[in-house]
KOLZALO-471706 format. One record per residue (C-alpha): x, y, z. Coordinates in steps of 0.5 Angstrom, whole numbers, padded with zeros to 4 digits, always signed. Layout:
N
XYZ
...
REM end
This chain:
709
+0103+0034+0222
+0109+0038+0223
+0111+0045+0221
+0116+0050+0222
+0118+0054+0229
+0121+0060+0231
+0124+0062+0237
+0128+0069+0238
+0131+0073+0244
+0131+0080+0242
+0136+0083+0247
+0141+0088+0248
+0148+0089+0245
+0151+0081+0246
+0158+0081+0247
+0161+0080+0241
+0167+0075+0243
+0161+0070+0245
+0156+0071+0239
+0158+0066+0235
+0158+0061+0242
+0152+0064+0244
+0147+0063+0237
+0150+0056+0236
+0148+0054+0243
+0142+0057+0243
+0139+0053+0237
+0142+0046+0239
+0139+0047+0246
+0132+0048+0244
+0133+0043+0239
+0135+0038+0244
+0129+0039+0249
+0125+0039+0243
+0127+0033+0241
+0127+0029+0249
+0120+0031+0250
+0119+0028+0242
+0116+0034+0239
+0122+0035+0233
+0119+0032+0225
+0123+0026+0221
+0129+0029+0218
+0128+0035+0222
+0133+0041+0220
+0136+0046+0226
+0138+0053+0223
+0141+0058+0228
+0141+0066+0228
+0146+0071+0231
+0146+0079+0230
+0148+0084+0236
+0141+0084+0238
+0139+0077+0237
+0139+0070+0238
+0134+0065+0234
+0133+0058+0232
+0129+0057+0226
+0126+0049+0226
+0123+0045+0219
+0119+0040+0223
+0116+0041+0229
+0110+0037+0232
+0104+0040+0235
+0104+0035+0240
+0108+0028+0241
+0105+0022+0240
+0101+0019+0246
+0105+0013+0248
+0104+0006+0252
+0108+0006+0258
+0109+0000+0263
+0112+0001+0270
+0114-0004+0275
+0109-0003+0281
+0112-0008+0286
+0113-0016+0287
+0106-0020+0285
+0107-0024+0292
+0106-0017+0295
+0101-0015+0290
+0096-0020+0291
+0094-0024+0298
+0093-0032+0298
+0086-0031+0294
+0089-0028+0289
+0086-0021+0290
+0089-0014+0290
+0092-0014+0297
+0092-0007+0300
+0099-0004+0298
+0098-0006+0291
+0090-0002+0292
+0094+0004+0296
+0099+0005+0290
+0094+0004+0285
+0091+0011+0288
+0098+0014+0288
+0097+0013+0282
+0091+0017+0280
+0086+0010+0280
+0081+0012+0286
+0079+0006+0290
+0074+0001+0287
+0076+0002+0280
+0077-0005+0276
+0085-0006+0276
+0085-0011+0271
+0086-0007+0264
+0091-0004+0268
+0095-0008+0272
+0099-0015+0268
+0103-0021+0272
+0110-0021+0268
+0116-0026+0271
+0123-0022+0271
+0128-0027+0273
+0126-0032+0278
+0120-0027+0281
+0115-0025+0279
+0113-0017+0278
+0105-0012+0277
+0106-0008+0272
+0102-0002+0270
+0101+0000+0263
+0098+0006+0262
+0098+0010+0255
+0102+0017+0256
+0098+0023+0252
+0102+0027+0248
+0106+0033+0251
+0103+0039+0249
+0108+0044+0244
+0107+0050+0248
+0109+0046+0254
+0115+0043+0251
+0117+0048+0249
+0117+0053+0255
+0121+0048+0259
+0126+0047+0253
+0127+0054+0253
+0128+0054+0261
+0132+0049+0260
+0137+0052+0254
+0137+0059+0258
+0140+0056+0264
+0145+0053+0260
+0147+0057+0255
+0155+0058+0255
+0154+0065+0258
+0161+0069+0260
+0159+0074+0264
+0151+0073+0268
+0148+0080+0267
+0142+0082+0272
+0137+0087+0270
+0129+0088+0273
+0124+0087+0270
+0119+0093+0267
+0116+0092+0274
+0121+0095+0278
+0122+0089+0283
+0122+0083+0280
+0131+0081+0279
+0133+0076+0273
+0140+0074+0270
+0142+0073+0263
+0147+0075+0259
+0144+0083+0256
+0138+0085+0258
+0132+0081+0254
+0126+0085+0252
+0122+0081+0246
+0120+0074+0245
+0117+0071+0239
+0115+0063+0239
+0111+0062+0232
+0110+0054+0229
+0107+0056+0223
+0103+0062+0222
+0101+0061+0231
+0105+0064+0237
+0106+0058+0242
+0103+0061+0249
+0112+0061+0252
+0114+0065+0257
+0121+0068+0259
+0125+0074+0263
+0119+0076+0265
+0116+0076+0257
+0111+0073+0253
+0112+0070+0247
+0109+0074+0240
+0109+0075+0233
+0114+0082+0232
+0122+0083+0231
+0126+0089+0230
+0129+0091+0225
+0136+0095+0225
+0138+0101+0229
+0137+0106+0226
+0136+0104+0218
+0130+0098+0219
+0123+0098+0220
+0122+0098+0228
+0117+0093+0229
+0115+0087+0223
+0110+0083+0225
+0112+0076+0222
+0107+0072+0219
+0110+0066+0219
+0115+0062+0223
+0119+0061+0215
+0118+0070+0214
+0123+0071+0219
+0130+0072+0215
+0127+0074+0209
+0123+0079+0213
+0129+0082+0217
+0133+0083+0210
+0127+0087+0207
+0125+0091+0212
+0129+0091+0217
+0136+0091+0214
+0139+0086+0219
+0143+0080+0215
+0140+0074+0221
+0145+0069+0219
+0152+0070+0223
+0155+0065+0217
+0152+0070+0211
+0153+0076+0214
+0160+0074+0215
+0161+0071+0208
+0157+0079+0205
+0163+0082+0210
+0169+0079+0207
+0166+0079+0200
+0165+0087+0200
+0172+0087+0203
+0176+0082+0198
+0172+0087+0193
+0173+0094+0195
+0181+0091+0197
+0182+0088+0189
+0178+0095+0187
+0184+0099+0190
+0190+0094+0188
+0190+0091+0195
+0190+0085+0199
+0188+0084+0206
+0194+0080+0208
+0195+0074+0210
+0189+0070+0212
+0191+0067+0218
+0190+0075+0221
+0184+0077+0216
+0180+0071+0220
+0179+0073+0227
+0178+0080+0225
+0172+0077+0220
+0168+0074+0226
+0170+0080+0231
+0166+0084+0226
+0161+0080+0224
+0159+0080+0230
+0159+0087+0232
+0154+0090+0226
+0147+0087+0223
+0148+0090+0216
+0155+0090+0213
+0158+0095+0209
+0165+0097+0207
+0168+0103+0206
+0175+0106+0205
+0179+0111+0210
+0185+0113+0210
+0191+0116+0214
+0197+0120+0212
+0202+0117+0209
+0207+0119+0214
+0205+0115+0219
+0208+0109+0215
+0214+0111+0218
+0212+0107+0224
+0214+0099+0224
+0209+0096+0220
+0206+0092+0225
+0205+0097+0231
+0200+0100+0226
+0197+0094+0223
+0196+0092+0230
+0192+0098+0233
+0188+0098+0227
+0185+0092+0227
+0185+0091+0235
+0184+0099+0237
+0179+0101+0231
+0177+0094+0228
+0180+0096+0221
+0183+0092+0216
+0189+0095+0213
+0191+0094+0206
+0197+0092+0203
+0200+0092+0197
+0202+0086+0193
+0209+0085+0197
+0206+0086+0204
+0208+0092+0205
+0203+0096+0208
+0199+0103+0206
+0195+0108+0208
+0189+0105+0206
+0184+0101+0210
+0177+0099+0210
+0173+0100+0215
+0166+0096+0217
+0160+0099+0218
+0153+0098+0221
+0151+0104+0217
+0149+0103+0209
+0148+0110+0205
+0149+0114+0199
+0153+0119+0202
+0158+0116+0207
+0162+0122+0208
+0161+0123+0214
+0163+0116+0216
+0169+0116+0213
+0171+0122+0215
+0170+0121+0222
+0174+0114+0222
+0180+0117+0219
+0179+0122+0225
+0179+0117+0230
+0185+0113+0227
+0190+0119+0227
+0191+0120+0234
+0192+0112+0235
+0198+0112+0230
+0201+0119+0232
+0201+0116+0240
+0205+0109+0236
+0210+0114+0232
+0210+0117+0239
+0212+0111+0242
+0217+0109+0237
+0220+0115+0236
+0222+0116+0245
+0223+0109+0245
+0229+0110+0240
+0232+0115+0244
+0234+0110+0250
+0238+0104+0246
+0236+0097+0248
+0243+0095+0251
+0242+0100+0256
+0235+0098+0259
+0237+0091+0261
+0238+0093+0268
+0231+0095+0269
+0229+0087+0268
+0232+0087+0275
+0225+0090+0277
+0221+0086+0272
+0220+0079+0276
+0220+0073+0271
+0217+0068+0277
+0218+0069+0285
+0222+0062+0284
+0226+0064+0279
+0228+0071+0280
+0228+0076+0275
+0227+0077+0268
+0234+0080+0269
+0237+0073+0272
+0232+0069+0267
+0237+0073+0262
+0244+0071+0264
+0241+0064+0264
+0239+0065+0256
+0246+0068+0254
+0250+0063+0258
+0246+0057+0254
+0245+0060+0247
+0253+0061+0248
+0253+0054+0249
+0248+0052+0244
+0252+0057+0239
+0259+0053+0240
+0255+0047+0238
+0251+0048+0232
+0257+0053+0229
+0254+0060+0229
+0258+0065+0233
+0258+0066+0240
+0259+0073+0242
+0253+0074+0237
+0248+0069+0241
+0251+0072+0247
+0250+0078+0245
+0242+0077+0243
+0241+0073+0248
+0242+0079+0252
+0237+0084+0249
+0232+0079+0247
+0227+0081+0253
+0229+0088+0253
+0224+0091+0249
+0220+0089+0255
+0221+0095+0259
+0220+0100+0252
+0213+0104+0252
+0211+0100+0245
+0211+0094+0248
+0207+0097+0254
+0202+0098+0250
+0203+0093+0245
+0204+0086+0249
+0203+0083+0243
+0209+0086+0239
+0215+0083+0244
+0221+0080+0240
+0218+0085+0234
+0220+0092+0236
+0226+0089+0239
+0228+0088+0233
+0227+0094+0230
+0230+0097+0235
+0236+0093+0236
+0237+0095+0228
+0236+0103+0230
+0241+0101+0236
+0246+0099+0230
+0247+0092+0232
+0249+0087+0228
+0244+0084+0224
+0244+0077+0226
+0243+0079+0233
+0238+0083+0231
+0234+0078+0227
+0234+0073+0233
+0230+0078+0237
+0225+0078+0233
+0225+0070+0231
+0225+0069+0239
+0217+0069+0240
+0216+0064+0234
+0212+0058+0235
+0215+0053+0231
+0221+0054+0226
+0221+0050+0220
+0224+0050+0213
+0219+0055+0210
+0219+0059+0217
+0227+0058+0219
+0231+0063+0222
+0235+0066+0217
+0242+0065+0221
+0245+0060+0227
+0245+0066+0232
+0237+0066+0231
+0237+0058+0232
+0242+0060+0238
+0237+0063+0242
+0231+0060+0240
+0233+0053+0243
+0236+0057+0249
+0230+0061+0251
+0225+0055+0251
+0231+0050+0253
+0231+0055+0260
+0223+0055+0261
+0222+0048+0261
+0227+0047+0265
+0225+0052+0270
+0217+0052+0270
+0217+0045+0270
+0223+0045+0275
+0218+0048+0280
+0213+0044+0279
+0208+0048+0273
+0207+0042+0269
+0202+0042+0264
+0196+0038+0267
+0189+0036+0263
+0188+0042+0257
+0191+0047+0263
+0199+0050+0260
+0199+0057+0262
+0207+0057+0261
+0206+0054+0254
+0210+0049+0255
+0207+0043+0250
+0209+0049+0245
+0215+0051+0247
+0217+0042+0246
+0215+0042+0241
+0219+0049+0237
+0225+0045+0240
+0223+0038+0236
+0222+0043+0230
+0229+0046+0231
+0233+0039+0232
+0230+0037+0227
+0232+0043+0222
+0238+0044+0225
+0240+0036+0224
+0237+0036+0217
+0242+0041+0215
+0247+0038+0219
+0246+0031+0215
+0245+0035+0208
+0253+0038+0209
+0255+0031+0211
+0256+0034+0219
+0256+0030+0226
+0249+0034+0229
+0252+0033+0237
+0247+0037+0240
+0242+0033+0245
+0237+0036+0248
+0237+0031+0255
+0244+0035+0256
+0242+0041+0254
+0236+0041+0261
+0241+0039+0265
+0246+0045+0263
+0240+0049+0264
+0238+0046+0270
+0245+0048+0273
+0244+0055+0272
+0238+0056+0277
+0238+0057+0284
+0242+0050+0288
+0235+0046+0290
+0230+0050+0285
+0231+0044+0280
+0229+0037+0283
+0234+0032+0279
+0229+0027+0276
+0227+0034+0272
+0231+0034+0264
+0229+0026+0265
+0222+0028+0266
+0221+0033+0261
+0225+0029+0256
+0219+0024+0257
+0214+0030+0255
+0217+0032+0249
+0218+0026+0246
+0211+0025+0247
+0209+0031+0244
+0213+0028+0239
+0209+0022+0238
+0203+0025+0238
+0205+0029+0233
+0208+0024+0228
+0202+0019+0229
+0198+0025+0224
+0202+0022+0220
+0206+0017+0220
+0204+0009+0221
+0202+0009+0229
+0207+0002+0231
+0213+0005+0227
+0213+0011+0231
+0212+0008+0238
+0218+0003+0235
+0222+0009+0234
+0219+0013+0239
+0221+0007+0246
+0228+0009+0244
+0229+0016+0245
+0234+0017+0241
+0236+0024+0238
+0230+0028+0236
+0234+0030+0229
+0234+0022+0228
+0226+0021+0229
+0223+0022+0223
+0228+0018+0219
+0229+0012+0223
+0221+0013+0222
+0220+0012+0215
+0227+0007+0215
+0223+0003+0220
+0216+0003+0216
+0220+0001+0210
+0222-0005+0214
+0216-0006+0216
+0214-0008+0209
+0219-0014+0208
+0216-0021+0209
+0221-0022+0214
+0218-0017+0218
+0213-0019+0222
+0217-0026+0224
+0223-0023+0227
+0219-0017+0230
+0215-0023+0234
+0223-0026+0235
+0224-0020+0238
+0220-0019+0243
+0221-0026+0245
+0228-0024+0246
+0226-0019+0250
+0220-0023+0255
+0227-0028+0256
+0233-0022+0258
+0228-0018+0262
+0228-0025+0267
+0235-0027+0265
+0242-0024+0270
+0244-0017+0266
+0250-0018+0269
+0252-0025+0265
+0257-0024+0261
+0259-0024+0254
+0257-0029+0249
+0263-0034+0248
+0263-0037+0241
+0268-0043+0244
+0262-0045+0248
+0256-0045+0242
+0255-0053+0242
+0249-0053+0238
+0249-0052+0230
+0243-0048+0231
+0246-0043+0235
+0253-0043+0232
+0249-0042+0224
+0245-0036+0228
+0253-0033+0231
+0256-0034+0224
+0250-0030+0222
+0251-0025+0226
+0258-0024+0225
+0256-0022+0218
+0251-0018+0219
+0253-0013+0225
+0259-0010+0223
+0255-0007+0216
+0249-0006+0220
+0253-0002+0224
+0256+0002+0219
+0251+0004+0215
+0247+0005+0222
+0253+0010+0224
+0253+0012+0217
+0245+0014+0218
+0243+0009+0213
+0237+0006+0217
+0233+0004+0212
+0239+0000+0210
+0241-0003+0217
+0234-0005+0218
+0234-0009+0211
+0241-0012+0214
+0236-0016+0219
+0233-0020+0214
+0239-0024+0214
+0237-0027+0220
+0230-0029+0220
+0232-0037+0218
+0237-0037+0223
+0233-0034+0229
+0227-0038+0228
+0231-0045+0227
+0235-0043+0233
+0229-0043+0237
+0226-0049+0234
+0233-0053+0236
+0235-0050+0242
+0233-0050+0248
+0235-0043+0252
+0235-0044+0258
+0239-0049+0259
+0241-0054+0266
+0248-0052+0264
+0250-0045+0268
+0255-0044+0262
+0251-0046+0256
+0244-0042+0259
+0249-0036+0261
+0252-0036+0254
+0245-0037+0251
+0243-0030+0253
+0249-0027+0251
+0249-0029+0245
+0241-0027+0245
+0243-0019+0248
+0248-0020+0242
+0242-0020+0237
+0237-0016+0242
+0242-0010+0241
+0243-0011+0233
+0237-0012+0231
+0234-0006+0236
+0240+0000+0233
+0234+0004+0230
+0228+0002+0234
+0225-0002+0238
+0221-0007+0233
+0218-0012+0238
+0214-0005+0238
+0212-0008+0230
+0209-0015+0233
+0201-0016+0232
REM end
C-alpha cells in the first residue's frame, strides 16, 4: 500500500537566481530515483517546493517497499555448465557459489536450460525482494544531491569540526516522513526527522510535522512561509497589481514586470507589499535610469500612470508582515533617494560634455583586438548608413551624423554604471546637445532587436543606422571567424540576422505600398562592409556565407508559420529578403491548383535532366522544334513567358505562379512523345534549351520541384 512522502532540505539563504532551478530539479531528481528502484504508487503526483531556506518535495503515493520480483539471468553456455553425464560441471558449481548458493545445494529449482539462437544457455532464476524505502530513498537523495544543477558548490564543515562537505548553502535540517513515520535517511552529515522551520523572525522556530500531507499547510499557519514558489508568487503579484490599482497605477509592461516577480519570490517566504515614495524632483532624471535602479539595485517595482509615465510612487516586497510598517517603509524610501541622486548626478555631469565631443575617446575603447577601436567601428557604420540613407531615401548627412554619436554614450558615467541604457541615454543627450531629432531617435532605436510595424523606427535615418550597425557586425565577427556554433552566439549574430530580415521586410513593404523599386540588397551591402576592414580581415567567401546564415535564419522563422515546402521553395532562390514572405504565400496559393502537384514533379525532372546536360548549350531554336509535342509546349510558352513575367516583375507572384498551369498539358504530352536526349546532337541540344527555357520560367518566384512529394 502506498502513502505520501516528505522530504526537505532546510538551508541557508539559497540563491535566488537559481531557486526556481533548484526546487524543480530537486523534486524531479527523487522522484525519478524512486521511481528506478520501483517505489513510486500508480498515478503518483510530484509537487516541488521552494523558499529561500528550503527545498522540498511532496510524493502522493509512495510504497513502503518495491514489489519482489523474478529475475532470470544468463550464467554461461549449457555445454560448459553441464559435463557428458549431464552433471553440474565445476564451473556452473563455482558460480553458482558466486552467487550465494554454497556447495551441495540442489540447483535444480534454481537453474533452467533455455536455447537462444543456435546454442543452448543455464539461466538462473531467482525472486529479488523488494527494496526497502529507506534504502531507495537514501540513494536517490544521494543521487539527487549530486546532480542538482548547482551554480556555485559551497563547502562547509560539519558541527564536528573536521568532516568537509559541498553543496550549494550550508545544510542544517532534513526531514524524510512516509506518512506520519520518519524514513531513517541520512545526508551532509544530517539524519532525517519530523521538524521544519518556519519564517525568520515572524513563524514558529521549530514545527514538529505530524505527517508527510501537514507540510504546507503547516508552514502557512505556523510558520508564515508560503512553501509553494508558484503560490507564493502568484500572492506577490496579486498584492501588487491590487495595491498598484488602489494608487491609480500600473506596474508597466509585462515583459519588465515578470523577471522581477520570480527574483522577488525568490528572496521572501511571506510576501507583503508596501508603498514607498521618493520626492518628485527626481523624475527630472530620464525615466528609464531610475526605473532601472529601482528594479535592479533595490528590487522595487516603479508606478506608473495610465500613459506610462513614471511616478514617485513604488512598491516594495517585503519579508515582513505587520500592523504598523512605518519603519519598513521609511526606511526604503531612505535607501532609494541616494541611488536616484547618484542617477541625477550622473545625468546632470554627462550633460555638461556634449556627445559630439566624446567620440574621440572611443579611440581607447577596443571593439575587438581584430577589428580595432570602437572608434574605427564608428567610421565603418557612418560610412554604410550613408549609403544605405541614399538607397532607401532618408537624408544622408543625418545618418552619417547619428552613425557618428551612435557609441558615444558609451564613454558617458551613466552608461557606466548602467550598461544596459546604451542607445537610451544617447538619445536623451543627443536631445539635450540639440541634435536633430531624427538623428536622435536613431540612437535610441539602434539597440532594438527587431523592428516591425508596431516597433518601426519613427523615420529612415533610424532604419539607416539599424541596418549599418548589424550589416558591420556580422560582416567583421564573422569575418574573423566568431560564427555562432551550437547554442553558442556571444556576438548575437542569430539576432542581429534577423533584425536585418525585420527591417527589409519593412522597409520593402513600405516601398511596395508607394509603388517604389526597393534596391537595397543585403549580399551588396556585406560586401560594402567587408571592404571597410582591414585588407586581409575579411575572407572573401564571407557575405556569401553569412548571406546562407541569414537566409537560414529566415527559414526557420517562417516554418512557424507558414507551410514547410513552400518556404524551402522560396527560400532555395535567395531571392530579395523584401520579397520573401510574398512569393510564400503566392507560392502556397499555387500549391492549391490541381495542376500543382504534376508540374512540381515536371520540374524537377527538368532539373534531374540540366544537372547532366552542357550549360554551355545554346538557346533553343524554334526552327529546329520536329515533334508536334515539342513545338505545341514552345507555343505555349511564347504565350505564357511575356505575361508571367510582367506580372513577375510587376510583384504579382500569386499571378505568374497561376500563368504556369497553362503549361501542365503541354509539358506532360512533351515528355510522353519526345524523346530528349536524342541521338542528334542538334535536336538533343535544342531539347534542353528549350527545357532551361521552361526550367527558368517556371522557377521565377521559387523553385517548385521543392513542392514535389
Amino acid at each position: 500500500m502506498s502513502t505520501s512522502l516528505l522530504l526537505e532540505l532546510f538551508t541557508e539563504e539559497l540563491p535566488p537566481g537559481a531557486l526556481r532551478a533548484l526546487g524543480e530539479a530537486f523534486a524531479r531528481e527523487i522522484a525519478a530515483g524512486l521511481a528506478e528502484r520501483g517505489l513510486l504508487g500508480q498515478d503518483c503526483l510530484r509537487k516541488a517546493y521552494c523558499t529561500p531556506r528550503r527545498l522540498a518535495v511532496h510524493l502522493s503515493a509512495v510504497l513502503a517497499k518495491s514489489l519482489d520480483r523474478e529475475q532470470s539471468r544468463k550464467l554461461m553456455p549449457a555445454k560448459v555448465a553441464f559435463d557428458a553425464a549431464g552433471k553440474p560441471a565445476p564451473a556452473l558449481l563455482k558460480r553458482l557459489e558466486k552467487e550465494g548458493y554454497p556447495a551441495g545445494i540442489d540447483a535444480s529449482g534454481l537453474i533452467e536450460r533455455r536455447a537462444e539462437g543456435e546454442a543452448e544457455y543455464v539461466f538462473l532464476n531467482q525472486l529479488v525482494p523488494g527494496m526497502p524505502l529507506a534504502s531507495a530513498l537514501q540513494l536517490a537523495l544521494e543521487q539527487a544531491i549530486t546532480r542538482l544543477p548547482i551554480p556555485k558548490m559551497m563547502s562547509y564543515q560539519l558541527a564536528d569540526g573536521e568532516t568537509t562537505v559541498q553543496f550549494v548553502r550550508p545544510v542544517h535540517g532534513l526531514v524524510a516522513l512516509h506518512g506520519r513515520e520518519v524514513v531513517p535517511v541520512s545526508i551532509l552529515g544530517l539524519d532525517a526527522g519530523r521538524t521544519t522551520h518556519g519564517h525568520r523572525f515572524q513563524g514558529v522556530r521549530n514545527i514538529e510535522l505530524d505527517a508527510a500531507d501537514a507540510y504546507e499547510e503547516a508552514l502557512a499557519a505556523h510558520g508564515q512561509v508560503i512553501a509553494s514558489f508558484d503560490a507564493r508568487r502568484a500572492e506577490t503579484e496579486r498584492q501588487l497589481r491590487a495595491r498598484a490599482a488602489a494608487l491609480g497605477a500600473s506596474l508597466g509592461p509585462e515583459e519588465n514586470v515578470a523577471p522581477l516577480l520570480d527574483e522577488v519570490s525568490a528572496l521572501v517566504e511571506f510576501p507583503t507589499v508596501y508603498a514607498g515614495e521618493f520626492e518628485s524632483e527626481y523624475l527630472a532624471v530620464p525615466q528609464e535610469c531610475l526605473v532601472l535602479t529601482m528594479r535592479t539595485n533595490q528590487k522595487y517595482f516603479p508606478l506608473f500612470d495610465a500613459a506610462g509615465k513614471l511616478s514617485n510612487r513604488f512598491l516594495i516586497v517585503s519579508n515582513m508582515r505587520l500592523a504598523k510598517p512605518k519603519n519598513i517603509i521609511e526606511g526604503n524610501n531612505r535607501v532609494v533617494r541616494p541611488r536616484l541622486a547618484d542617477a541625477r548626478f550622473f545625468f546632470d555631469t554627462d550633460k555638461k560634455t556634449r556627445l559630439e565631443a566624446r567620440v574621440p575617446r572611443l579611440a581607447a575603447i577596443v571593439y575587438h583586438n581584430k577589428l580595432g577601436s570602437q572608434l574605427e567601428r564608428v567610421e565603418r557604420v557612418q560610412l554604410l548608413a550613408g549609403k544605405i540613407a541614399r538607397e532607401i531615401g532618408a537624408d544622408p548627412v543625418l545618418a552619417e551624423r547619428a552613425a557618428w554619436l551612435a557609441k558615444a554614450d558609451l564613454v558617458t558615467s551613466m552608461v557606466g554604471e548602467f550598461p544596459e541604457l546604451q542607445g537610451v541615454m544617447g538619445r536623451y543627450y543627443a536631445l539635450a546637445d540639440g541634435e536633430n531629432a531624427q538623428v536622435a531617435a536613431a540612437i535610441g532605436d539602434q539597440y532594438r532587436i527587431r523592428v516591425d510595424e508596431n516597433e518601426a523606427p519613427a523615420n529612415l535615418v533610424s532604419m539607416s543606422l539599424f541596418i549599418a550597425e548589424r550589416v558591420e557586425t556580422l560582416a567583421g565577427i564573422w569575418g574573423i571567424g566568431l560564427k555562432p556554433s551550437g547554442d553558442k552566439d556571444p556576438f548575437g549574430l542569430r539576432r542581429a540576422a534577423l533584425g536585418l530580415i525585420s527591417a527589409f521586410e519593412l522597409l520593402g513593404a513600405a516601398s511596395q505600398a508607394q509603388n517604389h523599386a526597393f534596391t537595397l540588397r543585403l549580399y551588396d551591402l556585406l560586401q560594402q562592409a567587408a571592404s571597410l576592414f582591414k585588407p586581409g580581415t575579411i575572407g572573401t567567401q564571407v557575405s556569401a556565407e553569412i548571406l546562407e546564415f541569414a537566409y537560414e535564419r529566415y527559414r526557420n522563422q517562417l516554418i512557424q508559420t507558414y507551410e514547410r515546402n513552400a518556404v524551402e521553395a522560396v527560400i532555395a532562390l535567395q531571392p530579395p529578403l523584401h520579397e520573401v514572405v510574398r512569393r510564400v504565400r503566392a507560392v502556397i496559393e499555387f500549391g492549391a491548383l490541381p495542376q500543382a502537384d504534376a508540374l512540381a514533379a515536371a520540374n524537377k525532372r527538368i532539373g534531374n535532366i540540366l544537372k547532366k546536360a552542357d550549360a554551355s548549350a545554346s538557346p533553343a531554336d524554334f526552327s529546329l522544334l520536329a515533334e508536334p509535342a515539342e513545338k505545341a509546349l514552345a507555343a505555349v510558352m511564347e504565350r505564357v513567358s511575356p505575361a508571367a513575367r510582367e506580372r513577375f516583375t510587376g510583384g504579382d507572384y500569386a499571378g505568374a505562379l497561376k500563368l504556369l498551369a497553362q503549361v501542365r498539358e503541354p509539358v506532360d504530352v512533351f515528355f510522353n512523345d519526345v524523346m530528349v536526349m536524342a541521338e542528334d546532337p542538334k535536336l538533343r541540344n535544342n531539347r534542353i534549351a528549350l527545357l532551361r527555357d521552361l526550367h527558368g520560367l517556371m522557377n521565377m518566384v521559387a523553385d517548385i520541384s521543392r513542392l514535389a512529394a
